[in-house]
GUDRENKOL-253531 format. One record per residue (C-alpha): x, y, z; residue in one letter; residue number from 0. Coordinates in nm, 4 decimals. Each point is the difference from the previous one (the first is absolute). Layout:
<atoms>
[[X; Y; Z]; A; NUM] ...
</atoms>
This chain:
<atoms>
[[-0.6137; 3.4129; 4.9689]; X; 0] [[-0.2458; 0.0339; -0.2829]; X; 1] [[0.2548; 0.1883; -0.2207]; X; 2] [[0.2302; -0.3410; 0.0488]; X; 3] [[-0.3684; -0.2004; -0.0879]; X; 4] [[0.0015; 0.2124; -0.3273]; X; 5] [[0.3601; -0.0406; -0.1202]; X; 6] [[-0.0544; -0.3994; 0.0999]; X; 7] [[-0.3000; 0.0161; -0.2545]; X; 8] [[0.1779; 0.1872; -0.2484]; X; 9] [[0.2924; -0.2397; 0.0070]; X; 10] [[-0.2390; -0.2789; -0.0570]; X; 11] [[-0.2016; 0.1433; -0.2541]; X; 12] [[0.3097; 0.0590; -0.2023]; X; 13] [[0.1545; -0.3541; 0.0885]; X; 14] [[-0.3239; -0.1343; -0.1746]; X; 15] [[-0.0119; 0.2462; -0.2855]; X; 16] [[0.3951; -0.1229; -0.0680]; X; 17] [[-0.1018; -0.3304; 0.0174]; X; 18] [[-0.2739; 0.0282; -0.2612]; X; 19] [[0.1706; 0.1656; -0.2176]; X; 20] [[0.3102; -0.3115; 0.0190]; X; 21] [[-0.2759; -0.2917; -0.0467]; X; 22] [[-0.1548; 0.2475; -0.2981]; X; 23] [[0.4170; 0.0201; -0.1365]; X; 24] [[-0.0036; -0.3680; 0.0306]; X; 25] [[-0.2711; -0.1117; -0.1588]; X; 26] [[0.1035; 0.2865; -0.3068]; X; 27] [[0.3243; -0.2192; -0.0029]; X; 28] [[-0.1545; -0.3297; -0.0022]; X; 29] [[-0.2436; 0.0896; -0.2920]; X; 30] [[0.2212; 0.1475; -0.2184]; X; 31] [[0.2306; -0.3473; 0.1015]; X; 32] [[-0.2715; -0.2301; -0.1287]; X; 33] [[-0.0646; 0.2174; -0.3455]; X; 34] [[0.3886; -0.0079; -0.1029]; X; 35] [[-0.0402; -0.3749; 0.0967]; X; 36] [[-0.3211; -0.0502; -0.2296]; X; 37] [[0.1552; 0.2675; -0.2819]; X; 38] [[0.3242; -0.2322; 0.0604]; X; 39] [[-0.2534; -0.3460; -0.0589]; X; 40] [[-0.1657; 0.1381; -0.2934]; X; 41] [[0.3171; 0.1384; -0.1853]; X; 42] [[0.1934; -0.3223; 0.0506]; X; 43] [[-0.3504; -0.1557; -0.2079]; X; 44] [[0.0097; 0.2454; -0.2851]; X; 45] [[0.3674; 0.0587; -0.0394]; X; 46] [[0.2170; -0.2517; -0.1406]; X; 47] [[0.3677; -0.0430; 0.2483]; X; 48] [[0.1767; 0.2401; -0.2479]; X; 49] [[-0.2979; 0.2348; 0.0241]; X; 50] [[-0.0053; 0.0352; 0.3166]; X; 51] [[0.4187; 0.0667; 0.0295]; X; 52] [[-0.0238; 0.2808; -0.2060]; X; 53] [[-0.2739; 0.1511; 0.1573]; X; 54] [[0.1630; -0.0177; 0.2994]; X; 55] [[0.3116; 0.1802; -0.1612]; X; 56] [[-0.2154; 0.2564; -0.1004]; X; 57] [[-0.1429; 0.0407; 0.3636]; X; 58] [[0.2887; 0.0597; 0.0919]; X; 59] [[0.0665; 0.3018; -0.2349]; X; 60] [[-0.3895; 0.1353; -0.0074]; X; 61] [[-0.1725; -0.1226; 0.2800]; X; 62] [[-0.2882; 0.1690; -0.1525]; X; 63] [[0.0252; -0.1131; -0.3395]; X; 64] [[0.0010; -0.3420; 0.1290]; X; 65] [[-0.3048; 0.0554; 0.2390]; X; 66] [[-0.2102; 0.0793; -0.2658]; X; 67] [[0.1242; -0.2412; -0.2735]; X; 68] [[-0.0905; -0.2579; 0.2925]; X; 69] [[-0.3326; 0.1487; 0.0571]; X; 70] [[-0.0787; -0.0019; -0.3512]; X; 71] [[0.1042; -0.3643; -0.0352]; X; 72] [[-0.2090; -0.1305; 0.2888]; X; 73] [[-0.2849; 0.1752; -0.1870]; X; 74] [[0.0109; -0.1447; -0.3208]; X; 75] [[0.0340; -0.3229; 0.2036]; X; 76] [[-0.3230; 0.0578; 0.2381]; X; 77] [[-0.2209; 0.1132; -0.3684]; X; 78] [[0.1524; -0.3203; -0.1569]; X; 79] [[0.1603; 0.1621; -0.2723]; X; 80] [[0.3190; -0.2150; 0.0302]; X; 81] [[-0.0297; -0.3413; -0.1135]; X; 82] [[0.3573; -0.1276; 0.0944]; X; 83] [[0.3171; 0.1466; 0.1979]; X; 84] [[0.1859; 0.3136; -0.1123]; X; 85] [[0.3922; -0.0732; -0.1217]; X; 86] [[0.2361; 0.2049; 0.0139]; X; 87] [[-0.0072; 0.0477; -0.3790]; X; 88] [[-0.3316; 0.1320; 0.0015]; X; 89] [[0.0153; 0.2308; 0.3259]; X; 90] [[0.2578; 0.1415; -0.1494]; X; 91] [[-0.1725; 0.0710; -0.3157]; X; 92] [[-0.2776; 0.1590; 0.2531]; X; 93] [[0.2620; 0.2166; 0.1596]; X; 94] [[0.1342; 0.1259; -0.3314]; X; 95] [[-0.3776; 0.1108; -0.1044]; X; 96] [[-0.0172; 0.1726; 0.3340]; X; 97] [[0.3283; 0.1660; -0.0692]; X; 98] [[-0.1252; 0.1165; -0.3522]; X; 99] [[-0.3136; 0.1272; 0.1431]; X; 100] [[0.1906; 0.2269; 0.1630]; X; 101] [[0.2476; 0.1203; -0.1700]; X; 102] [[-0.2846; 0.1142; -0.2976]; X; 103] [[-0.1211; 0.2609; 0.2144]; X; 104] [[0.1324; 0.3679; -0.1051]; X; 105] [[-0.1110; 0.2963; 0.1259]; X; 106] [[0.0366; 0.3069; -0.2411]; X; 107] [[-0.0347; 0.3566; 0.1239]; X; 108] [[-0.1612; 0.2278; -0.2279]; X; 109] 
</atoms>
């Protein structure tokens, strides 16, 4: 009879240890909902409609390219380093600077 008591408490323990870790999985989700919403908000204020079309094409080929393009955006925002919207002309003039940033780095062996 007390073995049965045990397993009984074991079954609830772990019932309530599942269930914590859902509501924890949940509110994970729901967070990370409301910060794509407020990245969303705050890109749609700094990017101009063309902007924000082909940043969204380029999500779709480097999700992480895009990610921190977005970040870095929101940034200059928040420090108030951008005085207007971004067009498309000049985030793609930011893109090709990336892109030549990168491509000047050469690694010689010796």
């Amino acid at each position: 009879m007390e073995d049965e008591r045990d397993i009984e408490e074991i079954r609830r323990r772990r019932l309530l240890e599942l269930q914590a870790r859902l509501e924890e999985q949940r509110r994970q989700e729901e967070l990370r909902r409301q910060y794509e919403i407020q990245k969303r908000l705050a890109l749609q204020q700094i990017l101009a409609p063309e902007a924000r079309s082909r940043l969204a094409n380029i999500r779709t080929a480097r999700p992480e390219f895009a990610e921190q393009i977005e970040l870095q955006l929101i940034q200059l925002a928040q420090s108030g380093r951008l005085t207007s919207q971004i067009t498309d002309a000049q985030l793609r003039e930011i893109l090709r600077r990336l892109q030549e940033r990168k491509r000047n780095i050469r690694i010689r062996r010796a």
